[in-house]
C-alpha positions as CSV (number, residue, x, y, z in Angstrom):
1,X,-0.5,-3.4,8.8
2,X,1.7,-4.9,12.0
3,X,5.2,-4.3,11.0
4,X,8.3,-6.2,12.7
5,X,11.8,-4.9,13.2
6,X,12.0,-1.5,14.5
7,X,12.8,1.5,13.0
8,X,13.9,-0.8,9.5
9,X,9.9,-2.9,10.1
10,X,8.8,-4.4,7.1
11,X,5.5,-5.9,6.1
12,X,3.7,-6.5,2.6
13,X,0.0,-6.9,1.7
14,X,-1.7,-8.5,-0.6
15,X,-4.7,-6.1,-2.2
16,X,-7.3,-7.6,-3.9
17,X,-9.6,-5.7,-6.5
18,X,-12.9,-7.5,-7.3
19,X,-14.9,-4.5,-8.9
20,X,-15.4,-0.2,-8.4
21,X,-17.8,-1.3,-5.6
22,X,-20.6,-0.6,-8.5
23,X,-21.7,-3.9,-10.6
24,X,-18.4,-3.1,-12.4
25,X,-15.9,-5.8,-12.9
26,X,-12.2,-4.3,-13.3
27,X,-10.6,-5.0,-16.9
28,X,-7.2,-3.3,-16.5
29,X,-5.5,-1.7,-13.7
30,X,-2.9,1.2,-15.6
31,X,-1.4,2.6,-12.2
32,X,-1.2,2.5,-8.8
33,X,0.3,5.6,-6.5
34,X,0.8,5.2,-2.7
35,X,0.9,7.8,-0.1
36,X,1.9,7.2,3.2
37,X,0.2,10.2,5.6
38,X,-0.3,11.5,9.2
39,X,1.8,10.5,12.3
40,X,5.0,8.3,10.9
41,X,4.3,8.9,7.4
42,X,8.2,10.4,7.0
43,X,9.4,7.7,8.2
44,X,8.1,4.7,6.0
45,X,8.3,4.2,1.9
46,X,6.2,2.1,-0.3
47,X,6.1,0.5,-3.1
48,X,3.5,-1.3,-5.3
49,X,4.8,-4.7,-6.8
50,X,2.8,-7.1,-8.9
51,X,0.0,-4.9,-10.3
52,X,-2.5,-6.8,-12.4
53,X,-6.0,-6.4,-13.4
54,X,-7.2,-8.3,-9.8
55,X,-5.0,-6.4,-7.5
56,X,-1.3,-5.3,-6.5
57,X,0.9,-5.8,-3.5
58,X,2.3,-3.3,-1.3
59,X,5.1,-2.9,0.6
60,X,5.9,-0.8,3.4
61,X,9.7,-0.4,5.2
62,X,11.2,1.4,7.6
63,X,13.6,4.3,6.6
64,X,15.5,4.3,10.3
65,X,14.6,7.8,10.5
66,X,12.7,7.1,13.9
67,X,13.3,4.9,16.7
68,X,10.8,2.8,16.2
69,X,7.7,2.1,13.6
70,X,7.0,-1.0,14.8
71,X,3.6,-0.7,16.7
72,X,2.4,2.3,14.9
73,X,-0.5,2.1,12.4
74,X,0.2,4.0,9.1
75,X,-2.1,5.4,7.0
76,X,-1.3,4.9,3.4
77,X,-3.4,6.8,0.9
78,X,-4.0,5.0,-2.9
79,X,-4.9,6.3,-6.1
80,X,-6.2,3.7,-8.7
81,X,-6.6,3.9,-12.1
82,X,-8.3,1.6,-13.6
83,X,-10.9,0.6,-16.7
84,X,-14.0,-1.7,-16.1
85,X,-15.8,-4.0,-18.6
């Protein structure tokens, strides 16, 4: 995800959640966890807004706790639990 401002970057996605990547359609979504990891990873936070049975939005930001996050990718682990139909 490109991030903008500098050591305070910012930048959202939209995650989208069509099945279990079986035939499985997804009925419910009960949590989502994110995890940033690797280079940068202290320096970020996220948050998962909008959670629903299709998908959830993330949201990653800047802490200021490094110059600058602006051109570095992040990893961000997920765990998902979820029921299908």
């Amino acid at each position: 995800m490109p991030m903008n401002g500098g050591a305070y970057g910012y930048t959202s996605f939209d995650y989208k959640v069509p099945g279990d990547g079986s035939t499985n359609k997804i009925e419910n979504i009960f949590a989502v966890f994110a995890q940033p990891y690797g280079a940068y990873s202290n320096a970020i936070t996220v948050g998962i807004e909008n959670q629903s049975s299709s998908g959830f939005k993330m949201f990653m930001r800047g802490t200021g706790a490094t110059s600058n996050i602006e051109s570095q990718k992040i990893t961000v682990r997920l765990l998902i639990f979820y029921e299908v139909v």
